[in-house]
Every structure is written in structure tokens, then in C-alpha cells.
N, C-alpha and C positions, 0 to 999 in steps of 0.2 A: 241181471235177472237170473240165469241161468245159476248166477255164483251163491244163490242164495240156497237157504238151508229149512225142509221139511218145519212146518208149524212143531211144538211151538215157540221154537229157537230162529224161526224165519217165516217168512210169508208164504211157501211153498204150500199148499195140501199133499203135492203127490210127488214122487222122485223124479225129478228130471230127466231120468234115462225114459221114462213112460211118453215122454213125448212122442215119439216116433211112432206110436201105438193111436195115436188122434187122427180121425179124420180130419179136426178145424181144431184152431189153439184159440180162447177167448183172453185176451190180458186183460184184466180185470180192472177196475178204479187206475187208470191211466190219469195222470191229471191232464185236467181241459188246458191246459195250458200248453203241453209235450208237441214240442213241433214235430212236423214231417220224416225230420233228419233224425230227431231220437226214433221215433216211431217206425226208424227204417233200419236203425241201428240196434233195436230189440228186436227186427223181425231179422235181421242177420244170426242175432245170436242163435236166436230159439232154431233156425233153419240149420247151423251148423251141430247146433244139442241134434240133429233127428228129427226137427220137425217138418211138417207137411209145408206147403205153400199157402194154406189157405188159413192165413192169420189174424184176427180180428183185434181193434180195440174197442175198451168201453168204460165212460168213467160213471161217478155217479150224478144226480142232476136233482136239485132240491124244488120239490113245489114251496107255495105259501103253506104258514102256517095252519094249521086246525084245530080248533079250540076242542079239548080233550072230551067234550058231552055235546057237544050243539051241532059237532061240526061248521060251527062259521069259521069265515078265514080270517086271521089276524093280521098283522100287517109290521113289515120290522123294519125301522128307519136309523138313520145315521142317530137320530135322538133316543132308539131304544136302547134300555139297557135289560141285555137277557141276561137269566140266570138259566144254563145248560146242564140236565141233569141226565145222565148216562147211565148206563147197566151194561154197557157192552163193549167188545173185546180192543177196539181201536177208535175212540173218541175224535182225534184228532180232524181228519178230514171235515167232519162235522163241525167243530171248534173251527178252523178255518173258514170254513165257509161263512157262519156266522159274523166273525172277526171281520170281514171284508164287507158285511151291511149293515152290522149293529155297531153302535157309538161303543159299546160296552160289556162284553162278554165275561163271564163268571161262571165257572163250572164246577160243578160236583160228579167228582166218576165213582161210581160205583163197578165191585166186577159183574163181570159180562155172566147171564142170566140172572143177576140180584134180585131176590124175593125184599121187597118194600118192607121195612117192619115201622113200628110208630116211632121210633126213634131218630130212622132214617127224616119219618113226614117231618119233625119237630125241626131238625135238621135244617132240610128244602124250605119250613116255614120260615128258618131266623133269616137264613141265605137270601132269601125273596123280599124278606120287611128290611134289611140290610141295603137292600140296591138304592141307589137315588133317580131320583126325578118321580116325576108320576105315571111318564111313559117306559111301563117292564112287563116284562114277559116271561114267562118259564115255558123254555122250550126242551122236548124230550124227543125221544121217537118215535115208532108205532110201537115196537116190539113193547118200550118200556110206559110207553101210554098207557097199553093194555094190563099192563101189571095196575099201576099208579089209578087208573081207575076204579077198580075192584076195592079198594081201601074207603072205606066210606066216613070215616070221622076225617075228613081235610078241612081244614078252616075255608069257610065262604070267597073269601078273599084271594084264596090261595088258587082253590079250585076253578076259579074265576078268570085265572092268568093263565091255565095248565092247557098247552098247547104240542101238539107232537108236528112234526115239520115230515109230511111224507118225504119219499126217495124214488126214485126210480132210475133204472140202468140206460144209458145216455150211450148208443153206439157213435164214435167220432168218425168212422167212413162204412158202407159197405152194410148198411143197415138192411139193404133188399138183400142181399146176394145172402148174408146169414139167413135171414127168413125162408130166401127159397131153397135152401142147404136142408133147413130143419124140417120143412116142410114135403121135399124131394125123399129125405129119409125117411117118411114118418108115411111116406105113399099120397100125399096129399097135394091141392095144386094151391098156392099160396094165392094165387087172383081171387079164389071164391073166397077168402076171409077178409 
């Protein structure tokens, strides 16, 4: 972790010597998997970089699907076969996650903030009528929801499947003690929220 190198030849945002300048170290998308001993063997490192004691991890944590206009929730089984359509900077996690509840994953990456053009839709359209079975899905994110929406000639069919899989940041220990950290800073007392 420590040995890694500034975006965007590495995962880093900020230079490592800045560490020692944090009150709290967040590590970011930890996988859910990282046992205790890794997780004690990254708070070594980052401690010996300069950092503080108080070190947090967090991975990310997928809700149910959401149909891209209705908001109803979709549903994704061993039998789904999705077609995963990206715009942004690191796909994978996302592609895994999927791979481990869909019979059948299929992606098209696009780069990270991609403007949809009708070429693109024709594209996501062959991709989609290409998948087999009758149970599919085109699943995206929010970010690229929100794009994918705004484009208004999508075939019925298509639009029909276009679903974005919210996110949200999944603390693996220590979920109060950050909240009353943020909370304490900010002059606030975390019970009354």
C-alpha cells in the first residue's frame, strides 16, 4: 500500500509522506474478504509511513438493482445473464461483484465520465439482444444511469432492462468511533443524529 504510486500510474490520490498530516487514514474499497492479519498488516505499514493510530477500513457494498425510470428493484439470479455497461475509471470490482450472482456477465467499458452518443446506444443495443436466455439485464451505475437516461430514442426493450445497481461505503470495523471522530470535529454530538 504504502509502495504504490500517485494516480494515475497508481491508486494513491495524495503522496504518502502526507500521511502523518491526518487526523484518521480511511482505506478505501478494502475487499470484504481482507482478513484481520492483512488488515493489521496495512495498519502497520501506513503507521510506520507516519500515520496516526486511528485507521479505518471500508469496502464498497452493492444494493439491489433499480430500474433506470421506475425505480423498481430488479432482481439478479444464478440464471441472469447481465450485460454491465461502465463509464468509469475502475469497472472491475463492480464486474466481480456481479460475476459471483449472475450466471453470466458481459461488459462494455467505456472511459470514465463517457458522454453516451447513439452509436454508443446501437452498440449496448446489439450487446443486450446478443445475451441468451430470457432472463437479462443491463446493469450500469448511478453516475452512468444518469447519463443513459437523458438520451431519449432507446429502444423500448432496451430501456426496459436499464438498470443502475446503487453503492454505498461499507465500514468493516469501527463504524461509531468514525462517526463520533467526524462528528466531534465538526462540534456536533453524534447521538442527536
Amino acid at each position: 500500500m504504502t509502495r504504490d504510486r500517485l494516480l494515475p500510474l497508481g491508486m494513491l490520490r495524495e503522496n504518502i509522506r502526507a500521511v502523518n498530516r491526518a487526523d484518521a487514514v480511511i482505506v478505501t474499497k478494502t475487499p470484504g474478504v481482507a482478513s484481520p492479519s492483512a488488515r493489521e498488516e496495512i495498519r502497520r505499514e501506513l503507521m510506520a509511513a507516519g500515520a496516526c493510530e486511528t485507521i479505518f477500513f471500508t469496502s464498497l457494498a452493492y444494493g439491489q438493482p433499480l430500474h433506470l425510470c421506475s425505480n423498481s428493484t430488479g432482481e439478479i439470479r444464478q440464471t441472469t445473464s447481465v450485460l454491465l455497461v461502465t463509464g468509469i475509471a475502475n469497472p472491475a470490482p463492480l464486474k466481480e461483484y456481479l460475476e459471483s450472482i449472475a450466471g453470466q456477465v458481459t461488459g462494455i467499458a467505456f472511459p470514465d465520465h463517457h458522454a453516451y452518443t447513439q452509436a454508443d446506444i446501437g452498440r449496448i443495443s446489439s450487446a443486450y439482444d446478443s445475451l441468451s436466455g430470457p432472463d437479462k439485464l443491463i446493469v450500469t451505475t448511478a453516475k452512468d444511469g444518469v447519463r443513459l437516461k437523458e438520451i431519449t430514442n432507446i429502444a423500448d426493450h432496451v430501456r426496459q432492462a436499464l438498470y443502475y445497481l446503487p453503492v454505498r461505503v461499507h465500514f468493516i470495523e469501527d463504524e461509531k468511533l468514525f462517526l463520533n471522530k467526524v462528528y466531534s470535529y465538526a462540534g456536533k454530538d453524534y447521538q442527536n443524529f
